[in-house]
SEMARSE-946150 format. One record per residue (C-alpha): x, y, z; residue in three letters. Coordinates in steps of 0.02 Angstrom, whole numbers, padded with zeros to 5 digits, always signed. Example, Ala and Ser with C-alpha at 12.3 -4.5 7.8 and 13.67 -1.06 7.14 Angstrom:
+00615-00225+00390ala +00684-00053+00357ser 
! end
This chain:
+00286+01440-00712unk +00425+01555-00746unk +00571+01474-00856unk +00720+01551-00891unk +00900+01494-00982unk +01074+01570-00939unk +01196+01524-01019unk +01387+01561-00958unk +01587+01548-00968unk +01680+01505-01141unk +01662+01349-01249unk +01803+01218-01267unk +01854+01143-01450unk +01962+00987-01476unk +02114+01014-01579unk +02158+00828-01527unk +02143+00744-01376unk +02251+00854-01249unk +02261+01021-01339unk +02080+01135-01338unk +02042+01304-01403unk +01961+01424-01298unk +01933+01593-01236unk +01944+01690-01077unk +01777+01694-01001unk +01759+01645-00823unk +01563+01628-00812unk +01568+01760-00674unk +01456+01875-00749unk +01335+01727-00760unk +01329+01686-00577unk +01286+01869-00530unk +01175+01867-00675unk +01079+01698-00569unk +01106+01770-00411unk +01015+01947-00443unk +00857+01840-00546unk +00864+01750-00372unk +00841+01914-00287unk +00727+01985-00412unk +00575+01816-00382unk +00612+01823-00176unk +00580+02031-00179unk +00411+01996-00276unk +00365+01845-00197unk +00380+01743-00363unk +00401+01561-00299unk +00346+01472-00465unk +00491+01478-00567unk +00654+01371-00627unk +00821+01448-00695unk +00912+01344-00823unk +01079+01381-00809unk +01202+01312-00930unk +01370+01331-00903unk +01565+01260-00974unk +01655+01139-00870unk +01789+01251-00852unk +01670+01420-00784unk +01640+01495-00597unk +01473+01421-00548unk +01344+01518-00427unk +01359+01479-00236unk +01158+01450-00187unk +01090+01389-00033unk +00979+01259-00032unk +00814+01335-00072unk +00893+01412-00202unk +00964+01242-00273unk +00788+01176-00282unk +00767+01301-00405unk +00895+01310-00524unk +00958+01139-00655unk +01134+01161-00699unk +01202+01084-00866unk +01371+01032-00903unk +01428+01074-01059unk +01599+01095-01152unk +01603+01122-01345unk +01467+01247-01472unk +01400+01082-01515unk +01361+01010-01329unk +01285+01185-01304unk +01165+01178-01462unk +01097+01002-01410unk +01052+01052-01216unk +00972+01200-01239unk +00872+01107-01377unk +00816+00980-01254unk +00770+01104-01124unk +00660+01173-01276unk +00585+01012-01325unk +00531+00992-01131unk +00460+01156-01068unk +00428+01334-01148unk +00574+01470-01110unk +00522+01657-01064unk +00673+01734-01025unk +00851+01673-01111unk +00997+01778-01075unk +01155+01722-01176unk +01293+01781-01111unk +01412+01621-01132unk +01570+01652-01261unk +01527+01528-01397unk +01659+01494-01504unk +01649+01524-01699unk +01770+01435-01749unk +01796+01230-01693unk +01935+01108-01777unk +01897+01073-01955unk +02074+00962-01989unk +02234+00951-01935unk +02363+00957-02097unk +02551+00904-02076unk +02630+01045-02201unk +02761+00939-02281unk +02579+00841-02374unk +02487+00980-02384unk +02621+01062-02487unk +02670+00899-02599unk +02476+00868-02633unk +02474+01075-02693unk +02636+01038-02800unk +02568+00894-02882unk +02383+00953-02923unk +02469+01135-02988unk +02600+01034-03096unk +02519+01038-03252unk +02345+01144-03216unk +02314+01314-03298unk +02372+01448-03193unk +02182+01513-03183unk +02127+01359-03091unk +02252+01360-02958unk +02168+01460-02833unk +02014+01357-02853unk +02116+01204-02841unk +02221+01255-02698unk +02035+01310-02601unk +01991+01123-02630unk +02145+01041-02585unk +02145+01141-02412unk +01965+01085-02385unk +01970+00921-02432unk +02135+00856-02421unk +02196+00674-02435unk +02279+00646-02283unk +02235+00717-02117unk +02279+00684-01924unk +02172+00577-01810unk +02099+00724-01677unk +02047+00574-01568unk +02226+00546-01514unk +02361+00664-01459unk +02437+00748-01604unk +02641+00724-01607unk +02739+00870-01585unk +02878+00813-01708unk +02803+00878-01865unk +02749+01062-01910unk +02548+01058-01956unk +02428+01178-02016unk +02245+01192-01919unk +02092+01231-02010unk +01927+01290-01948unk +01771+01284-01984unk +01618+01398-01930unk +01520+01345-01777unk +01314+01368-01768unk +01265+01548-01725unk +01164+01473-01588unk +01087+01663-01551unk +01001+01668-01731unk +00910+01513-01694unk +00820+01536-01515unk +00684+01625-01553unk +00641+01525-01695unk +00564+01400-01552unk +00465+01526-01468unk +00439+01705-01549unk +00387+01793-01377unk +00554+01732-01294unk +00624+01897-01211unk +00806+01867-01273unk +00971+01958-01213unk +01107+01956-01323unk +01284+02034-01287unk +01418+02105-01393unk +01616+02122-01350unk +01709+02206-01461unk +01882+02282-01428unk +01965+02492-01436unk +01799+02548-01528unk +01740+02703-01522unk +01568+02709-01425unk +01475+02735-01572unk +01555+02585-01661unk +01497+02492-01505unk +01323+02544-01525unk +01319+02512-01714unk +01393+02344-01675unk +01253+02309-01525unk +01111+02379-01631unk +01140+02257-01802unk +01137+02118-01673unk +00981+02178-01588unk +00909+02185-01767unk +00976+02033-01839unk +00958+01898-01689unk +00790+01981-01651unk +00843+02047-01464unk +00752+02121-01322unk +00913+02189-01244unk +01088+02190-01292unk +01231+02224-01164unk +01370+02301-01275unk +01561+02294-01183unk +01727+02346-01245unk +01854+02220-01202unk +01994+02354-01171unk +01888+02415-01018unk +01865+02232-00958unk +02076+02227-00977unk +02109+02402-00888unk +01974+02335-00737unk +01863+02470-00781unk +01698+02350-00831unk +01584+02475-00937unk +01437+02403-01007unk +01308+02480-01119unk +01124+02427-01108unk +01024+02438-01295unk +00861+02446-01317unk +00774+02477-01488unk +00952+02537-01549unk +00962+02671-01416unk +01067+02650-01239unk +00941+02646-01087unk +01068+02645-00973unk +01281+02635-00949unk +01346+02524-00783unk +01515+02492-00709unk +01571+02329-00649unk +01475+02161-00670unk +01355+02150-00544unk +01286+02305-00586unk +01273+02263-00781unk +01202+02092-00731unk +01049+02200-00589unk +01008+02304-00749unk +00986+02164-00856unk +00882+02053-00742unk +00776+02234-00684unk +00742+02271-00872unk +00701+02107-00918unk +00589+02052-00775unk +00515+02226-00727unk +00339+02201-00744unk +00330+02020-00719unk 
! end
């Protein structure tokens, strides 16, 4: 039995209970990413397999026909920490070969929501008679921990001026193959008006770090102009360079299932 995870589209964090932050992934990379591993098991006659495909509320989902739907579990998910706990039940249930990562997870979510007219009078009182040495130390503390903070479970009034903090989110990447060491794991990498060799760098420390089979490395500014480049890695070198997403997502599925 052949399992594999996708996961697609950008995560959702709570500022309160209306207002989210996000980012501009649509998931559509995702459901050509499903659609050619569909392609790939029907060409080689590969009937004993499930795709795990794990996807924000908000994302394009693949259209499948019915056989297809038999195949694939799709999991609803909305903020970093929603994503962390599925794909460690799918873990816990069933062994993963093939995870390909290519949802925009969020690193930053809502640490506390500050109006600025406390913030500032809790500062002013804690500096008042502290030596001037201390004060960045105290002011770190104060805008960590501070006394009084807005209730994110309701909608946050618009009437006063606040300051947002954040707080890092899991680096769920670093983690995955810490459940199964041969998991063939795809990892991308988006930066933005890089030179191609900053790209590559970029792609290559990931690859090294997160301990990646493949790494798909794109330049936003080509996403923006409609001119979709992306740049396959292997071993720190580029095996290949595709335009447009359903070829990137064919070269990814090809390189990572060739042989199977």
């Amino acid at each position: 039995m052949i399992n594999m995870v996708i996961t697609a589209g950008g995560t959702i964090e709570d500022i309160d209970e209306v207002r989210k932050i996000t980012n501009t992934s649509t998931g559509l990379l995702g459901t050509f990413l499903c659609d050619e591993a569909i392609m790939y098991m029907e060409q080689n006659e590969i009937i004993d397999y499930r795709i795990h495909y794990i996807a924000s509320t908000t994302a394009i989902k693949p259209e499948l026909d019915e056989e297809a739907l038999n195949r694939v579990a799709f999991y609803d998910v909305t903020n970093t920490d929603s994503v962390l706990q599925v794909i460690l039940d799918i873990f816990s249930k069933q062994k993963i070969d093939f995870f390909i990562h290519c949802m925009a997870v969020s690193d930053f979510t809502t640490k506390h929501l500050i109006p600025i007219h406390t913030i500032a009078e809790e500062i002013s009182n804690k500096l008042h008679d502290a030596p001037k040495e201390n004060w960045i130390e105290l002011i770190e503390d104060i805008i960590n921990n501070p006394k009084e903070t807005i209730n994110q479970e309701k909608k946050v009034s618009s009437k006063t001026d606040l300051i947002l903090t954040l707080k890092k989110t899991s680096k769920i990447i670093s983690i995955l193959k810490e459940y199964n060491k041969d998991l063939f794991l795809v990892g991308f990498k988006l930066l933005k008006n890089v030179s191609e060799d900053e790209l590559i760098e970029a792609a290559s420390l990931l690859e090294e770090k997160d301990k990646c089979d493949l790494v798909l490395a794109n330049d936003l500014q080509s996403i923006i102009e409609g001119n979709h480049i992306g740049l396959l890695i292997k071993n720190k070198e580029v095996i290949g360079r595709y335009e447009g997403k359903k070829n990137i997502a064919k070269a990814i599925i090809y390189q990572m299932l060739k042989g199977v």
